[in-house]
MMTF fields as JSON, N, C-alpha, C and O atoms, coordinates in Angstrom:
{
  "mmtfVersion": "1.0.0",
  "mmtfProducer": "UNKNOWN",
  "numBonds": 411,
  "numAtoms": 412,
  "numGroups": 103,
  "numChains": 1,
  "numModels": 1,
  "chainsPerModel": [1],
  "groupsPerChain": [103],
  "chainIdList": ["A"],
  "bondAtomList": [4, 2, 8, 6, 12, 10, 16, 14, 20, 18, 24, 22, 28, 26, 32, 30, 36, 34, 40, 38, 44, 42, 48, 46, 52, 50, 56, 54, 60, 58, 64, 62, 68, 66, 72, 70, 76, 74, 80, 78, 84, 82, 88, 86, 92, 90, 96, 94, 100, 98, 104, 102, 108, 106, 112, 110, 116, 114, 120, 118, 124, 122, 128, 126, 132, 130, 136, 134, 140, 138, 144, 142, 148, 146, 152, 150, 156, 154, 160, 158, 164, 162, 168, 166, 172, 170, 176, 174, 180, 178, 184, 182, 188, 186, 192, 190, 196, 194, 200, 198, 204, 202, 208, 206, 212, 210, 216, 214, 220, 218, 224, 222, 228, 226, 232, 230, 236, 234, 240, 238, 244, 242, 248, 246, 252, 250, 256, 254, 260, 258, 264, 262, 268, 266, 272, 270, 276, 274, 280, 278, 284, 282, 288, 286, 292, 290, 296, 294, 300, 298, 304, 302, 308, 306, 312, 310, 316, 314, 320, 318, 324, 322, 328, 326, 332, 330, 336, 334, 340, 338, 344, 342, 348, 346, 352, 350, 356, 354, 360, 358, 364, 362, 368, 366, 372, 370, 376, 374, 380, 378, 384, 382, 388, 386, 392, 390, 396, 394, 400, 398, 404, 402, 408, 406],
  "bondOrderList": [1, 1, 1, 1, 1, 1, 1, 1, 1, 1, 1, 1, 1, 1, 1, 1, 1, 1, 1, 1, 1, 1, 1, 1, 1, 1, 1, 1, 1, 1, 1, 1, 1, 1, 1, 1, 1, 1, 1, 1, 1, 1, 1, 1, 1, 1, 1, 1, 1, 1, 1, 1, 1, 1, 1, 1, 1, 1, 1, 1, 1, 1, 1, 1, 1, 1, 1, 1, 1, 1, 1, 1, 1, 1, 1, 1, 1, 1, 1, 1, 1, 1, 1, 1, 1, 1, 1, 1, 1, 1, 1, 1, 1, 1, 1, 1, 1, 1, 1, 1, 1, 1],
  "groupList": [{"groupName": "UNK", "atomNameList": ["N", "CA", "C", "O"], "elementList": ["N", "C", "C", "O"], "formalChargeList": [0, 0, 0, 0], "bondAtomList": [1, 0, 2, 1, 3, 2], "bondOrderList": [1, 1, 2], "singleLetterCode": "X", "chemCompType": "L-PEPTIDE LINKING"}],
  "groupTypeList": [0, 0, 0, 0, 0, 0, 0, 0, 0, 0, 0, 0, 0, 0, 0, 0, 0, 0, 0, 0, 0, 0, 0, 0, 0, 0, 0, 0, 0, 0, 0, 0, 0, 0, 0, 0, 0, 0, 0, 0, 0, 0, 0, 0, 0, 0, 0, 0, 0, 0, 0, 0, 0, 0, 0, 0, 0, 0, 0, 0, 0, 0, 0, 0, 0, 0, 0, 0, 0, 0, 0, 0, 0, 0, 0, 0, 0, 0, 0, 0, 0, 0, 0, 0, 0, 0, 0, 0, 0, 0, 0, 0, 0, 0, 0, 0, 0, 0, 0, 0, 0, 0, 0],
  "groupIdList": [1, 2, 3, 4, 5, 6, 7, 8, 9, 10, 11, 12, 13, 14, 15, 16, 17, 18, 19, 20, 21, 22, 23, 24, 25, 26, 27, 28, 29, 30, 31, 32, 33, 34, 35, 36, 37, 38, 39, 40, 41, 42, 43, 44, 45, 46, 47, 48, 49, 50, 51, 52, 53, 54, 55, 56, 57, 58, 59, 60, 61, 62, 63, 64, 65, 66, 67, 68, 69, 70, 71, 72, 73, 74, 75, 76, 77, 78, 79, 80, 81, 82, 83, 84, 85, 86, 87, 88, 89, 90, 91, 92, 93, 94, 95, 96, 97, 98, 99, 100, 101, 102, 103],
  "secStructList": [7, 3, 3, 3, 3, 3, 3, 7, 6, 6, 1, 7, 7, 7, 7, 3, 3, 3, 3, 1, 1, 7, 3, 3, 2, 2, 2, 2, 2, 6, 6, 6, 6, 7, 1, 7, 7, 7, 4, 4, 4, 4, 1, 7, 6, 6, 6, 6, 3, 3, 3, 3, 3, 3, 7, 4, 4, 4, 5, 7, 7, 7, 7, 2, 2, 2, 2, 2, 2, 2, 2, 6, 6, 6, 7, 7, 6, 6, 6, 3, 3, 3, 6, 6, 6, 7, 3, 3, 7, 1, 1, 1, 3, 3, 3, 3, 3, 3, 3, 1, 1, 7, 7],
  "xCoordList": [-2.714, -2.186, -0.939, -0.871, -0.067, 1.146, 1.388, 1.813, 1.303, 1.491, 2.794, 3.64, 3.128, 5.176, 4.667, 3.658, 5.852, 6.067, 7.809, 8.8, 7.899, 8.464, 8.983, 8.428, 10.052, 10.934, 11.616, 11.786, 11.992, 12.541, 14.535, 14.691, 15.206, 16.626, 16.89, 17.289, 16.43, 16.648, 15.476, 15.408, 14.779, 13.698, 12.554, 11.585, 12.737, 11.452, 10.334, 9.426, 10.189, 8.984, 8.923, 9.87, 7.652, 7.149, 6.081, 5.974, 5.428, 4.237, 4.019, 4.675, 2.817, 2.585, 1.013, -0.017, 1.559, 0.249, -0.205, 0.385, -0.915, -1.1, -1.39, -2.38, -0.558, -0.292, -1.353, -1.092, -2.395, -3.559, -3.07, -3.241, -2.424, -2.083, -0.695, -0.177, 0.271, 1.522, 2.188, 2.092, 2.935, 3.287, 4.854, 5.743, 4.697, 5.671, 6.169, 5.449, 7.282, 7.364, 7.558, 7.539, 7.734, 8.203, 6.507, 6.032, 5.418, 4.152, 3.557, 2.772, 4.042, 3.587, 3.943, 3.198, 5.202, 5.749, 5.129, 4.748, 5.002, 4.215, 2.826, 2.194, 2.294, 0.787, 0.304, -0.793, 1.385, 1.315, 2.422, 2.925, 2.689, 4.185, 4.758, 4.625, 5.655, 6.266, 7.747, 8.33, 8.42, 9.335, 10.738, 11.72, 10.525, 11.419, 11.91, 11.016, 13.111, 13.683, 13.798, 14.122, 13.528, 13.695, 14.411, 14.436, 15.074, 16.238, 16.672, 16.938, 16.578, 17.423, 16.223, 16.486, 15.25, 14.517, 14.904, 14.623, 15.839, 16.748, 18.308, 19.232, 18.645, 19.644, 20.43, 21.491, 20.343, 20.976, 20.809, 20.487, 20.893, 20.721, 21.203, 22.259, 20.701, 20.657, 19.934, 19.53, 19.746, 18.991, 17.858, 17.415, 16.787, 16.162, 16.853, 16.145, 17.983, 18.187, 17.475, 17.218, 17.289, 16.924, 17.284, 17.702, 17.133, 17.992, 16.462, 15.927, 15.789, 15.187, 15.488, 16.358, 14.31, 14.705, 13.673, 13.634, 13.115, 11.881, 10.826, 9.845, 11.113, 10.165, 10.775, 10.16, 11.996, 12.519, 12.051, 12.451, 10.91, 10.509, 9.462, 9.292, 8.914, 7.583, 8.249, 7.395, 9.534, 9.894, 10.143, 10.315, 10.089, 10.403, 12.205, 12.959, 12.542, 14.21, 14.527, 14.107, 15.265, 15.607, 16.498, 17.288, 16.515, 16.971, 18.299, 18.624, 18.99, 20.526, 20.868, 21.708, 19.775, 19.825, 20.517, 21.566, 19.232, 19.228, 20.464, 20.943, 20.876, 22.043, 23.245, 24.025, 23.302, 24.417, 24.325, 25.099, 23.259, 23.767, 24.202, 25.031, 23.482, 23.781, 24.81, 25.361, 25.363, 27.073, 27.826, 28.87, 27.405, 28.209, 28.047, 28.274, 27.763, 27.172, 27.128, 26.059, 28.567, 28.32, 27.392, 27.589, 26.423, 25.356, 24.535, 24.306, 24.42, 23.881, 22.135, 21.716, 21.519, 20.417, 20.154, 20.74, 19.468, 18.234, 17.943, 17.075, 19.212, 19.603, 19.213, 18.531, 19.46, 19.299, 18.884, 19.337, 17.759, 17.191, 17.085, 17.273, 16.801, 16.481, 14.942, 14.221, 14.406, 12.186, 12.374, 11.546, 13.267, 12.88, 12.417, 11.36, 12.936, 13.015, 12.216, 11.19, 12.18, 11.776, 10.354, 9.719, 9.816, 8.538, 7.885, 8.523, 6.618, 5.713, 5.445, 4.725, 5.569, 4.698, 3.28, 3.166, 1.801, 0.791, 0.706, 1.708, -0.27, -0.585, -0.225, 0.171, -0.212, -0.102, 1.382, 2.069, 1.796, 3.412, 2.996, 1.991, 4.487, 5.335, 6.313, 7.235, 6.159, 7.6, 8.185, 7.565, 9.43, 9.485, 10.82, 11.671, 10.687, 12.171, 12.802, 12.043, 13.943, 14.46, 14.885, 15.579, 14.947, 15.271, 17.142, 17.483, 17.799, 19.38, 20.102, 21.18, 18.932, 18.902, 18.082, 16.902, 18.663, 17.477, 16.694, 17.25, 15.29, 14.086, 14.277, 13.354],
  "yCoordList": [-9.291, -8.265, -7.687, -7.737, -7.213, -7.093, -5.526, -4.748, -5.01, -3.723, -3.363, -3.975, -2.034, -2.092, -0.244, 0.432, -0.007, 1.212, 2.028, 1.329, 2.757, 3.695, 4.927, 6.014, 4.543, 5.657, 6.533, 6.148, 8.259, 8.692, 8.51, 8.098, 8.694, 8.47, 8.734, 7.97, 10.444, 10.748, 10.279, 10.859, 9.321, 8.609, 9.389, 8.998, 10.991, 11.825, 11.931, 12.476, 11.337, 10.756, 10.076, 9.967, 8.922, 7.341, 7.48, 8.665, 6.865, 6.638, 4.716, 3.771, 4.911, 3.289, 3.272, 3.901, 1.867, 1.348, -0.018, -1.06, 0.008, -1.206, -1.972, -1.674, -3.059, -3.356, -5.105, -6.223, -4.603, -5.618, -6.725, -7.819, -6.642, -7.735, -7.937, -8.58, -7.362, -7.317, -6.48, -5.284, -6.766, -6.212, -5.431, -5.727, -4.099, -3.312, -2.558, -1.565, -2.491, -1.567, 0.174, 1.149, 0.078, 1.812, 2.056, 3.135, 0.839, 1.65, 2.121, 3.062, 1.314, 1.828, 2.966, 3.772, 3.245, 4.466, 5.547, 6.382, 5.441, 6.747, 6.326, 6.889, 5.866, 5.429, 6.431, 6.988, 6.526, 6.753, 7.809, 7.964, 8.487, 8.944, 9.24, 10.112, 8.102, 7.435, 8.114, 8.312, 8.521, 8.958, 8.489, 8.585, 7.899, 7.252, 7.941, 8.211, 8.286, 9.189, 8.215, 7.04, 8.724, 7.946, 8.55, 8.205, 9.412, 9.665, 8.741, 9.079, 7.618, 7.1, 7.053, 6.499, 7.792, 7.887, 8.783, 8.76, 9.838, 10.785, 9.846, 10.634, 8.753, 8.392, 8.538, 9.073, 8.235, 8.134, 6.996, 7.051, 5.962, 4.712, 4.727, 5.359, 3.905, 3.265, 4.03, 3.451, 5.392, 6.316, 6.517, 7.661, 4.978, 4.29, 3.329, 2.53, 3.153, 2.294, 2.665, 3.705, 1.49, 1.165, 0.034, -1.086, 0.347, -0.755, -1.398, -0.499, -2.467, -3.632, -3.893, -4.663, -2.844, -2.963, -3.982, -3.914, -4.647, -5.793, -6.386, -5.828, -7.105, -8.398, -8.361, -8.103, -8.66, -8.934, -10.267, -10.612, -11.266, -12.001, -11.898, -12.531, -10.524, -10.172, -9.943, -9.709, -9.996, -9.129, -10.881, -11.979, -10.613, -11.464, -11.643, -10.76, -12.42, -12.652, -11.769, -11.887, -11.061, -10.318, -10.855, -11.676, -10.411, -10.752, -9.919, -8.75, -11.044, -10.41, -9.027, -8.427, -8.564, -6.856, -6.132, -5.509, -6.578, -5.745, -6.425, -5.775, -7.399, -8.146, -7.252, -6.817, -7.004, -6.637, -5.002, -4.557, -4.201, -2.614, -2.597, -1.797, -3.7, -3.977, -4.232, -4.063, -4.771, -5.031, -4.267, -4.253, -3.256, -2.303, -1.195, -0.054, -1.315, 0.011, -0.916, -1.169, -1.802, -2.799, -3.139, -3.197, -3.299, -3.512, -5.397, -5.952, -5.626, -7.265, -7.58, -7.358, -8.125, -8.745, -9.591, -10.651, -9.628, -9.117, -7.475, -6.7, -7.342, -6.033, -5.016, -4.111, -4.988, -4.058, -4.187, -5.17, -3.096, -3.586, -2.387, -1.307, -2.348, -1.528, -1.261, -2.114, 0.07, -0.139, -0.257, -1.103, 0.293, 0.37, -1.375, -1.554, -2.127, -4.008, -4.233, -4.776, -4.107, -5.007, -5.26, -4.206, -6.033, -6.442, -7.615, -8.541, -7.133, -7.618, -9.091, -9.088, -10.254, -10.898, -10.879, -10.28, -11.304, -11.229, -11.788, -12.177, -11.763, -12.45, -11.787, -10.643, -12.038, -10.959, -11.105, -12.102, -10.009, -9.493, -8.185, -7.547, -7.876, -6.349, -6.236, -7.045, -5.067, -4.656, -3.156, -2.183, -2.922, -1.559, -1.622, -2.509, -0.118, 0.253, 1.44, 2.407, 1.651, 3.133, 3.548, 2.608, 4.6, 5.191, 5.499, 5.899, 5.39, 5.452, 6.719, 7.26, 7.004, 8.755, 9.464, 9.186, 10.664, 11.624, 12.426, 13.207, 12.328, 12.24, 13.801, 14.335],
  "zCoordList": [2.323, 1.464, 2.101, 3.329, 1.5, 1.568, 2.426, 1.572, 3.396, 3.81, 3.81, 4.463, 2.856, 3.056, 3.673, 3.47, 4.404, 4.666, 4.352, 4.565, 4.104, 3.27, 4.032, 4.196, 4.412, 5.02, 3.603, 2.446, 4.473, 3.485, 4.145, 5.294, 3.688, 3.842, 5.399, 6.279, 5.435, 6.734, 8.052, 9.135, 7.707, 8.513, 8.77, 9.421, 8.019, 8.657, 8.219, 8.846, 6.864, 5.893, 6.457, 7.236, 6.575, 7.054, 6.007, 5.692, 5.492, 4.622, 4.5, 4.062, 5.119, 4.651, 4.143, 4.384, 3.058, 2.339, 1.712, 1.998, 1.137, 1.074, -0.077, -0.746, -0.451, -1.701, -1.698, -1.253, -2.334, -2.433, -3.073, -2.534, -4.249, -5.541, -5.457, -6.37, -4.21, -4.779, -5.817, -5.542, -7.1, -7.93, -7.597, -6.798, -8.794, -8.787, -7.954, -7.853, -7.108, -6.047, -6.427, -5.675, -7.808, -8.502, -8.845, -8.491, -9.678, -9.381, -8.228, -8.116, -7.3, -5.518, -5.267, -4.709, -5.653, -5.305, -5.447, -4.627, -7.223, -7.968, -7.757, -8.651, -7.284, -6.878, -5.592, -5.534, -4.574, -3.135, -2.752, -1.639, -3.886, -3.475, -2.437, -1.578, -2.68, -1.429, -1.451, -2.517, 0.069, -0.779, -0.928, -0.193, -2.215, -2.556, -3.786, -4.589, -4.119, -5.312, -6.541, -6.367, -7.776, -9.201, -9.882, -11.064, -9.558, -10.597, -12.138, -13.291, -11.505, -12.351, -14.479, -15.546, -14.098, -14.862, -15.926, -17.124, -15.02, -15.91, -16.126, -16.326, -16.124, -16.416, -15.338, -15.66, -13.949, -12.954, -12.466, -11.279, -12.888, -11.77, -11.185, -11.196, -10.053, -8.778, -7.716, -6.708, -7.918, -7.029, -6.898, -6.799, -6.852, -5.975, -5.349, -4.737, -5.308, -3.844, -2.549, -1.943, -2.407, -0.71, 0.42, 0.127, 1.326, 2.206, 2.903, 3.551, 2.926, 3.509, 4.673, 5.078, 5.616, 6.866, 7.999, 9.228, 7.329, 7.554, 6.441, 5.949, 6.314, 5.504, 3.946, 2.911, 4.096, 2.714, 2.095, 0.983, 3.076, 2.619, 1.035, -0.007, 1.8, 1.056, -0.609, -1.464, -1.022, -2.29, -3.091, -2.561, -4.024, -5.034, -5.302, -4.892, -5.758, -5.613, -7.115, -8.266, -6.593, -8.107, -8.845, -8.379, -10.344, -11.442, -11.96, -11.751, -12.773, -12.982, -12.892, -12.222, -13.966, -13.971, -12.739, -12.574, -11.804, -10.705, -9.901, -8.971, -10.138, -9.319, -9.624, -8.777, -11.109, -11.407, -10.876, -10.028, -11.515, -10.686, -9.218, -8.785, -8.349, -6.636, -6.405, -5.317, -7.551, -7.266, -7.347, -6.695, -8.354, -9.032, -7.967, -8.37, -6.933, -5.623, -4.774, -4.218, -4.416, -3.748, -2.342, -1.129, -3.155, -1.971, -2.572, -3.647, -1.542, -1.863, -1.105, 0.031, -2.225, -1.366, -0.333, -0.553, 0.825, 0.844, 1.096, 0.695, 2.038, 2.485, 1.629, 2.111, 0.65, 0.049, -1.232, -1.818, -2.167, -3.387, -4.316, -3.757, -5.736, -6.247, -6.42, -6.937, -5.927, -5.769, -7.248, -7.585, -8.703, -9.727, -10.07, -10.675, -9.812, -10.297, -9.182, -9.591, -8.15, -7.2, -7.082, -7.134, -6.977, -7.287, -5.59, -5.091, -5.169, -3.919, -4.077, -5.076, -3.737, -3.474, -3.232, -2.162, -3.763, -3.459, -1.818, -1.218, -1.388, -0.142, 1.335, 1.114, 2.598, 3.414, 3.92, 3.698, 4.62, 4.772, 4.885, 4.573, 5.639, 6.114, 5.351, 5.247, 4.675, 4.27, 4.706, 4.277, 5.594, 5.855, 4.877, 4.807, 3.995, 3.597, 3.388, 3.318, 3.271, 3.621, 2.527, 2.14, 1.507, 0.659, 0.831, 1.943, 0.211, 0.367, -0.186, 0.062, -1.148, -1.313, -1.108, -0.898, -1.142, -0.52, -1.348, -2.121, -1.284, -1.731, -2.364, -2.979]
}
């Protein structure tokens, strides 16, 4: 099973947990609130960015969508992802990641 941990921007949050099935990284979030900011729920995208600071293996390869806002805030994968798209691999893995705004 997939364990990711969850920095907040300024590193002083840590929260880790554990993602049995994989899945959504924005239901993890609001599952465990993690702190990771969703703004973009009010029409702010991109403010769940985060930067992939170990096991960018564990994430699934994202899709145009998310390619294109990453570009548009030029930031590129693996390095860096949106938690709103980004989605776990089932099976076991680390994932640590850092929130790029502040929570």
């Amino acid at each position: 099973m997939p364990t990711v941990t969850f920095e907040s921007s300024d590193g002083a949050i840590k929260k880790t947990v554990d993602a049995p099935d994989g899945g959504s990284m924005a239901d993890l979030c609001d599952d465990h609130e993690a702190p990771i900011p969703f703004s973009c729920r009010s029409a702010s995208c991109a403010t769940c960015h985060i930067e992939v600071l170990e096991g960018a293996e564990s994430l699934v390869p994202p899709e145009s969508e998310e390619l294109d806002v990453l570009d548009s805030i030029d930031s590129k994968p693996p390095k860096y992802r949106l938690a709103c798209c980004a989605k776990l691999k089932p099976g076991a893995g680390t994932l640590r990641v850092r929130a790029q705004n502040d929570y």
